[in-house]
N, CA, C and O atoms as CSV, one atom per row, in Angstrom:
chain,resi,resn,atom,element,x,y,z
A,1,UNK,N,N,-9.752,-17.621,-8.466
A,1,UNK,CA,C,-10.080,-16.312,-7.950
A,1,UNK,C,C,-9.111,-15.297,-8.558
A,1,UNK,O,O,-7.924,-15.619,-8.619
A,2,UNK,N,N,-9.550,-13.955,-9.068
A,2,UNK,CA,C,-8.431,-13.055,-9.744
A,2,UNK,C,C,-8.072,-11.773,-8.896
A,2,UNK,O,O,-9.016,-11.213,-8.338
A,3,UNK,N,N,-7.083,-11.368,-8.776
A,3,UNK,CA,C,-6.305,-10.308,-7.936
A,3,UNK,C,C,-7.433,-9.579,-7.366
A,3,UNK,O,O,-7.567,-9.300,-6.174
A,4,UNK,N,N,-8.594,-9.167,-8.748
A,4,UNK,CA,C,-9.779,-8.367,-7.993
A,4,UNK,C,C,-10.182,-8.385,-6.912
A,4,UNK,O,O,-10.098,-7.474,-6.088
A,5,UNK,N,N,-10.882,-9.874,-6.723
A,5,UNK,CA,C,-11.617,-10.354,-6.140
A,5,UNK,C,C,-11.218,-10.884,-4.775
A,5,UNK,O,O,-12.213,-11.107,-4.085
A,6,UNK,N,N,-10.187,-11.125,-4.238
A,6,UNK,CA,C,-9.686,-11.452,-3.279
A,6,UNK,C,C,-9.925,-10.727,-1.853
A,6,UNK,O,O,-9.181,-11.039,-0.923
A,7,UNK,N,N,-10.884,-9.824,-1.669
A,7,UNK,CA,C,-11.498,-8.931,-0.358
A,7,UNK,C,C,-11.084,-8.636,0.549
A,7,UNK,O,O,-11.353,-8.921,1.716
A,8,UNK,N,N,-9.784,-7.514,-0.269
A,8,UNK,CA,C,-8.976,-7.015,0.375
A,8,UNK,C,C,-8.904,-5.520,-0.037
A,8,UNK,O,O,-8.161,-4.590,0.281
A,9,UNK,N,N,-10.008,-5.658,-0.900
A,9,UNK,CA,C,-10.155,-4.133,-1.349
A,9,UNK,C,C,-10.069,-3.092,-0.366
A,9,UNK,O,O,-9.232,-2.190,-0.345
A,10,UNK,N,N,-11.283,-3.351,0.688
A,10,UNK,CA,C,-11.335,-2.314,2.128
A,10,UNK,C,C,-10.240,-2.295,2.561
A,10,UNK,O,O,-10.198,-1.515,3.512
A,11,UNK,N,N,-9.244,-2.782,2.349
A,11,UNK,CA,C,-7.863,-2.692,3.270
A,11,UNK,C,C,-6.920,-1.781,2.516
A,11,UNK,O,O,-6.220,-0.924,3.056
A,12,UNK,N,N,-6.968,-2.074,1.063
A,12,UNK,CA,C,-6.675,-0.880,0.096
A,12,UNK,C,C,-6.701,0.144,-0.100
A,12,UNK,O,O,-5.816,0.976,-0.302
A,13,UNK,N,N,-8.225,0.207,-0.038
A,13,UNK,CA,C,-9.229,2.209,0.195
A,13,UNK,C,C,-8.919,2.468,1.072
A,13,UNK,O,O,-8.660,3.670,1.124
A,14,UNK,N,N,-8.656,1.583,2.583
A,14,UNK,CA,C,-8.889,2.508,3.590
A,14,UNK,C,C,-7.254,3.000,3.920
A,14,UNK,O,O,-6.983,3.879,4.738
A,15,UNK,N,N,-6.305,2.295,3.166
A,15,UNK,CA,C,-4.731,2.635,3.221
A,15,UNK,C,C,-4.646,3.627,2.420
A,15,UNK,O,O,-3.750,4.436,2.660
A,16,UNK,N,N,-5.379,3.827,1.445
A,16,UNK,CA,C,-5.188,4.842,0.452
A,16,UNK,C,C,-5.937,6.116,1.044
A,16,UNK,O,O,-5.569,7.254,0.750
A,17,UNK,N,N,-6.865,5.896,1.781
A,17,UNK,CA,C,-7.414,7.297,2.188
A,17,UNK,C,C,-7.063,7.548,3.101
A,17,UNK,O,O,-7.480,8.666,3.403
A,18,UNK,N,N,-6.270,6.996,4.067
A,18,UNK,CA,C,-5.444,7.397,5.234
A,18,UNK,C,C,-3.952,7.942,4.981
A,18,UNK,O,O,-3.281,8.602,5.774
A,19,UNK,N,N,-3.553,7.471,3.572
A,19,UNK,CA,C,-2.165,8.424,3.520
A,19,UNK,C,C,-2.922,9.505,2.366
A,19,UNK,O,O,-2.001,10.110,1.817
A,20,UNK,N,N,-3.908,9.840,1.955
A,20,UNK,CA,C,-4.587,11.085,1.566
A,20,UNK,C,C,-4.921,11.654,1.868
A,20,UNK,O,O,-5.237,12.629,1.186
A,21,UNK,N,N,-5.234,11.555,3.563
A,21,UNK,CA,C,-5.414,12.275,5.365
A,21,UNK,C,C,-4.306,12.788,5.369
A,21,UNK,O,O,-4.314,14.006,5.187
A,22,UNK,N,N,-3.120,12.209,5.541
A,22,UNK,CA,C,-1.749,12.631,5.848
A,22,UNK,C,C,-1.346,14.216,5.168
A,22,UNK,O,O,-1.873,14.741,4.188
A,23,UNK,N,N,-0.485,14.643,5.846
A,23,UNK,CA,C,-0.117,15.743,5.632
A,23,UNK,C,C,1.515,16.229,4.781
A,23,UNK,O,O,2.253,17.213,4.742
A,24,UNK,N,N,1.461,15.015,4.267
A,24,UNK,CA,C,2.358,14.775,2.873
A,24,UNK,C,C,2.599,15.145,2.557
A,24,UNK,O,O,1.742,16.028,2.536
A,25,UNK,N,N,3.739,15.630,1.719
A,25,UNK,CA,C,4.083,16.759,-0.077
A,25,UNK,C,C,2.772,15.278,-0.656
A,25,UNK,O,O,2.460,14.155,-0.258
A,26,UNK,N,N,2.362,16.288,-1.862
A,26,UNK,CA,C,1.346,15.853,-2.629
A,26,UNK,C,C,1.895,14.602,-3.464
A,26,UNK,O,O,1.437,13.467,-3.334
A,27,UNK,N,N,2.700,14.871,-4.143
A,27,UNK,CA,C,4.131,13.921,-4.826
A,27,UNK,C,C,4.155,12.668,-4.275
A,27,UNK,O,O,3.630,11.783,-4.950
A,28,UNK,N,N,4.729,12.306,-3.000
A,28,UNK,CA,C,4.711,11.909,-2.690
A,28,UNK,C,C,3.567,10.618,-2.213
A,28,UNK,O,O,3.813,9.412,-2.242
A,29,UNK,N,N,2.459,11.179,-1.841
A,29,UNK,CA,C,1.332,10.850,-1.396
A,29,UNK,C,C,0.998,10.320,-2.798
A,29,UNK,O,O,0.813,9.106,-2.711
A,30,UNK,N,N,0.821,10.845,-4.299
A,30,UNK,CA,C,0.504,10.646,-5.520
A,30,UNK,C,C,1.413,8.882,-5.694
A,30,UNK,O,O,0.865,7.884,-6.162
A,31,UNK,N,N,2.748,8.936,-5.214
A,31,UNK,CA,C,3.411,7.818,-5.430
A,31,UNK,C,C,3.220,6.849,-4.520
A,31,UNK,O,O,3.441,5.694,-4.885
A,32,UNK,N,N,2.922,7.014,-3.606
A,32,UNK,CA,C,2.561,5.804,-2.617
A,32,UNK,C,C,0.997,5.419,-3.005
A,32,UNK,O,O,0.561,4.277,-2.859
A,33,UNK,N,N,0.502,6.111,-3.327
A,33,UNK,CA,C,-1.128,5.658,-3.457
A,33,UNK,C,C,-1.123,5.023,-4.776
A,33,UNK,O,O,-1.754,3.967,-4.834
A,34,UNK,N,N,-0.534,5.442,-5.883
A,34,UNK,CA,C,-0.125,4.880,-7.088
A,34,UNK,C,C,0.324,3.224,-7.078
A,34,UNK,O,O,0.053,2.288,-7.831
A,35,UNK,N,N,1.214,3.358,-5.738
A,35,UNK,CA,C,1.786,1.991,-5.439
A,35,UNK,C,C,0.871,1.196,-4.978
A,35,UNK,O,O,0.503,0.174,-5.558
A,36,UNK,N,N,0.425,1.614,-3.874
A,36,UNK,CA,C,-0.781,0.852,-3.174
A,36,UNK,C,C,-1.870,0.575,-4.188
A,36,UNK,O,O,-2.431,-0.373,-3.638
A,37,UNK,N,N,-2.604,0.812,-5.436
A,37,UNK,CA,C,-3.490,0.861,-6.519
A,37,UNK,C,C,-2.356,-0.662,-6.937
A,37,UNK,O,O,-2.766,-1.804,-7.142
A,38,UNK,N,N,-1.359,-0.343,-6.956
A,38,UNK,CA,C,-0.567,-1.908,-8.553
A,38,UNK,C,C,-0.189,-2.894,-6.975
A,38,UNK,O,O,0.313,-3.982,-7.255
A,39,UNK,N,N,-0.276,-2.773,-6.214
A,39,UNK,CA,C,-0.328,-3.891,-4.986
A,39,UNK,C,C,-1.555,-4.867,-4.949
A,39,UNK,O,O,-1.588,-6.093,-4.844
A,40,UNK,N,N,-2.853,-3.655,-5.106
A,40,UNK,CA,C,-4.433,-4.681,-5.220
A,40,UNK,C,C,-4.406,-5.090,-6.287
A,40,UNK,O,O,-4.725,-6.274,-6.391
A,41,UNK,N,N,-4.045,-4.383,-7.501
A,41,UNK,CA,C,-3.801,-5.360,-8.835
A,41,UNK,C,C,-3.566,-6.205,-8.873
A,41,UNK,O,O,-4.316,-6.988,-9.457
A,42,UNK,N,N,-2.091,-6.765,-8.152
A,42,UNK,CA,C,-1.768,-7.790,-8.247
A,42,UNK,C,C,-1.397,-8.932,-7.030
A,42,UNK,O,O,-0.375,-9.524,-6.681
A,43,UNK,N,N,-3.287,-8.883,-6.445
A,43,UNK,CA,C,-2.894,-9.630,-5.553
A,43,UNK,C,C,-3.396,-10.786,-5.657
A,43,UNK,O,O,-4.589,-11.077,-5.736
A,44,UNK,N,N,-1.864,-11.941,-5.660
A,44,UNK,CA,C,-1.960,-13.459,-5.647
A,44,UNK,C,C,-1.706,-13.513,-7.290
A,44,UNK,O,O,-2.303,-14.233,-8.091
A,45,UNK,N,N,-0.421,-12.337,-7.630
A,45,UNK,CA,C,0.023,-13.110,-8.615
A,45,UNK,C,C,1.622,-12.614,-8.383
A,45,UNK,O,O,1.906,-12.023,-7.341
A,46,UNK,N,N,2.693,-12.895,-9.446
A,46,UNK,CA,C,3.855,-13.003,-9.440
A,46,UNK,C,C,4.654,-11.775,-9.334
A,46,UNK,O,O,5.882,-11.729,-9.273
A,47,UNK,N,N,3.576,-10.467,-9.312
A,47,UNK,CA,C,4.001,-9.473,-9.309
A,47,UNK,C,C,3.638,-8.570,-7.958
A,47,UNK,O,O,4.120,-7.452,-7.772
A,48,UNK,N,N,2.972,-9.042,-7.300
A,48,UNK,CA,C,2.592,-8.805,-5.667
A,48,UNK,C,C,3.561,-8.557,-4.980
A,48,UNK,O,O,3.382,-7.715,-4.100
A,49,UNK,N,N,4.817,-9.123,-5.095
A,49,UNK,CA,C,5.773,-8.842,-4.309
A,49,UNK,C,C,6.445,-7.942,-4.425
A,49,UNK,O,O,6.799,-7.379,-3.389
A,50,UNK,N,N,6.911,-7.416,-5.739
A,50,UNK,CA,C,7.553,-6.569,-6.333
A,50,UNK,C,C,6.754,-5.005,-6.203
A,50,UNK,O,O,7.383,-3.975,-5.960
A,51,UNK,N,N,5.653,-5.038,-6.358
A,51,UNK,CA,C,5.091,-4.032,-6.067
A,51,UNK,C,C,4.902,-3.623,-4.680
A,51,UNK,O,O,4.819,-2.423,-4.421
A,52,UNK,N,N,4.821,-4.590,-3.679
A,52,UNK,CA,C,5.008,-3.883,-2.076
A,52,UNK,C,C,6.023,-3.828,-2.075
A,52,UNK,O,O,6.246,-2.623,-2.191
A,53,UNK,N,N,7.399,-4.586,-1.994
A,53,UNK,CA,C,8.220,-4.103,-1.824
A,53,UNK,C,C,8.973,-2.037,-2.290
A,53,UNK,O,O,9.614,-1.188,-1.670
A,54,UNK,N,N,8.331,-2.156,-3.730
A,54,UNK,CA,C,8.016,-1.462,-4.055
A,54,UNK,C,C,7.697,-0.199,-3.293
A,54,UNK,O,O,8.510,0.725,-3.332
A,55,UNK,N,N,6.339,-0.062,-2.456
A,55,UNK,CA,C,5.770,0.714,-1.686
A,55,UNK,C,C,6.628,0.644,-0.712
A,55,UNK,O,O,7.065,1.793,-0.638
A,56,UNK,N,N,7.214,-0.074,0.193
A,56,UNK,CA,C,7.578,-0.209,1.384
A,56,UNK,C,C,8.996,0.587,1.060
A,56,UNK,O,O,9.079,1.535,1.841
A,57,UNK,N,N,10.025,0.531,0.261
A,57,UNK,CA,C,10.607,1.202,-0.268
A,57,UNK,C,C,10.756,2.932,-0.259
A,57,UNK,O,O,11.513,3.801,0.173
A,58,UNK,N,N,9.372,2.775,-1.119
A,58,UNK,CA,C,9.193,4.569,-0.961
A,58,UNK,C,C,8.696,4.908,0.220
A,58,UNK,O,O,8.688,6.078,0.603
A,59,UNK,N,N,8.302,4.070,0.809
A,59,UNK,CA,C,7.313,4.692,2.629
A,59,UNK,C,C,8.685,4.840,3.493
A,59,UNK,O,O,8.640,5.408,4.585
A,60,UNK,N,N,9.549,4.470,3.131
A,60,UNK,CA,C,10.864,3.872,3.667
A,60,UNK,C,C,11.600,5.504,3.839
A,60,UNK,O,O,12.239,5.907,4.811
A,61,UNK,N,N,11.324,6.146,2.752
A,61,UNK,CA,C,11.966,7.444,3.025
A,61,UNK,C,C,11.330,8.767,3.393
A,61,UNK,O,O,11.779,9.911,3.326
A,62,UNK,N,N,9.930,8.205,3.879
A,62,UNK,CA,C,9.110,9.122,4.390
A,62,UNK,C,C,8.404,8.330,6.006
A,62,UNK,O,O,7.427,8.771,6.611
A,63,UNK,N,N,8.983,7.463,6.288
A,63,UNK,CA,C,8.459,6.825,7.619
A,63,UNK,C,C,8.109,7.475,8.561
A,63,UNK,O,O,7.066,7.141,9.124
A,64,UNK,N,N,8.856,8.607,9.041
A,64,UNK,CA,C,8.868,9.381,10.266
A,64,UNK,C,C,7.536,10.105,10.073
A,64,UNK,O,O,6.794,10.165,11.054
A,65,UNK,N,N,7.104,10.722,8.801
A,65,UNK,CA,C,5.551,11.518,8.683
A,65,UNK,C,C,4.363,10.176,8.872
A,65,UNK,O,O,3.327,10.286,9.528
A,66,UNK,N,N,4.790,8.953,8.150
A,66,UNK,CA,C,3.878,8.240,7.367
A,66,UNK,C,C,3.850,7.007,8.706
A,66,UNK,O,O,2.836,6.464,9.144
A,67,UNK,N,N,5.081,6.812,9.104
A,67,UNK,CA,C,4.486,5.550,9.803
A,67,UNK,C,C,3.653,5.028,10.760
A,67,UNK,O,O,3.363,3.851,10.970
A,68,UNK,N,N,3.062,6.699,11.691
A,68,UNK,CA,C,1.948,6.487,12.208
A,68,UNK,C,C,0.623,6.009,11.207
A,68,UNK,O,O,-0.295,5.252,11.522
A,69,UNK,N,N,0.819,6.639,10.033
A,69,UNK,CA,C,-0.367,6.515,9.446
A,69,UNK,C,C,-0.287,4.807,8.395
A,69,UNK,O,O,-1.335,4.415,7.881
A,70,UNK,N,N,0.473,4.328,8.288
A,70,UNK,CA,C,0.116,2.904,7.554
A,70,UNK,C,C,0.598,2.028,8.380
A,70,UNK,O,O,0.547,0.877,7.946
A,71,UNK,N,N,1.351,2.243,10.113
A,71,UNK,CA,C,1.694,1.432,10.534
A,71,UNK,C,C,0.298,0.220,10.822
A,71,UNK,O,O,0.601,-0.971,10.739
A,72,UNK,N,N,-0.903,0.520,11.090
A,72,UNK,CA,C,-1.968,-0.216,11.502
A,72,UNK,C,C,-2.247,-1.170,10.173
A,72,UNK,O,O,-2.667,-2.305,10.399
A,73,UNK,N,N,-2.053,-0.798,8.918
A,73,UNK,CA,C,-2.514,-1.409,7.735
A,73,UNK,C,C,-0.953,-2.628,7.279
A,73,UNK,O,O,-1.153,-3.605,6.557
A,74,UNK,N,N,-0.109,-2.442,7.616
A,74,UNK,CA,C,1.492,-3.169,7.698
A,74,UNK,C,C,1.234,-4.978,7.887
A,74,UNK,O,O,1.634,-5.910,7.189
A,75,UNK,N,N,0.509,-4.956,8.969
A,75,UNK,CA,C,0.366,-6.745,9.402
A,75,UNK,C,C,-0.566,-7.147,8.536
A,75,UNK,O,O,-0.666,-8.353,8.307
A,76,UNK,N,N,-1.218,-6.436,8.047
A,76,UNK,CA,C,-2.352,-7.400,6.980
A,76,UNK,C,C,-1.900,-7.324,5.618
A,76,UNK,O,O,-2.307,-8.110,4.762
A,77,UNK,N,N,-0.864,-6.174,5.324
A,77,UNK,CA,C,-0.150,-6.046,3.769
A,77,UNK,C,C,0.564,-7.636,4.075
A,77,UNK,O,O,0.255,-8.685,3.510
A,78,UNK,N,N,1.615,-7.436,5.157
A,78,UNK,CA,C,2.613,-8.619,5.147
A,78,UNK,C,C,2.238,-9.895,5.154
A,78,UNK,O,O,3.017,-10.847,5.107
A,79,UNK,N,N,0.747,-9.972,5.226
A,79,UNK,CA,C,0.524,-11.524,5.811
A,79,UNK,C,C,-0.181,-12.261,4.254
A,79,UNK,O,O,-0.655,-13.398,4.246
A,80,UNK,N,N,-0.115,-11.156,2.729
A,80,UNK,CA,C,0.161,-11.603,1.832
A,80,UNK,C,C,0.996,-12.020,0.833
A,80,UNK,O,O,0.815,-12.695,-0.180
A,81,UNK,N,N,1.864,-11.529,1.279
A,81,UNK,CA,C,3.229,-12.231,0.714
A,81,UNK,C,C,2.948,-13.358,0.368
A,81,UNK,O,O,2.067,-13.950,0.991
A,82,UNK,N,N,3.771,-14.142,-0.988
A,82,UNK,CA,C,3.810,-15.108,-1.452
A,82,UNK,C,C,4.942,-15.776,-0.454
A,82,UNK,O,O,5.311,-16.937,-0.628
């Protein structure tokens, strides 16, 4: 099965259009959604990790706007971890 295909896409779009709801600097929002895009890329390969961490990172210094808004999408990112 390849990163594509793994049907987790809806969990992707709908993380990505919920911090594109948000009321963000644009920048910002541009870099987390950027992140979240190379997360579905690479999911269920060696680089999956690096790239959420990645995201979680940058959400890391915007939590207080953002964490209502990806806290609901958080338990299903984490429960792919390698």
């Amino acid at each position: 099965m390849t990163p594509a295909t793994t049907g987790n896409e809806e969990l992707f779009r709908e993380l990505i259009l919920a911090l594109l709801a948000s009321n963000e600097d644009k920048t910002v929002i541009d870099k987390l959604t950027s992140t979240v895009e190379e997360i579905n890329s690479t999911q269920g390969t060696k680089d999956f990790k690096g790239h959420y961490q990645s995201f979680m990172s940058a959400l890391a210094d915007h939590m207080q706007v953002l964490g209502p808004v990806v806290a609901p999408f958080l338990p299903a990112l984490s429960t792919m971890l390698p």
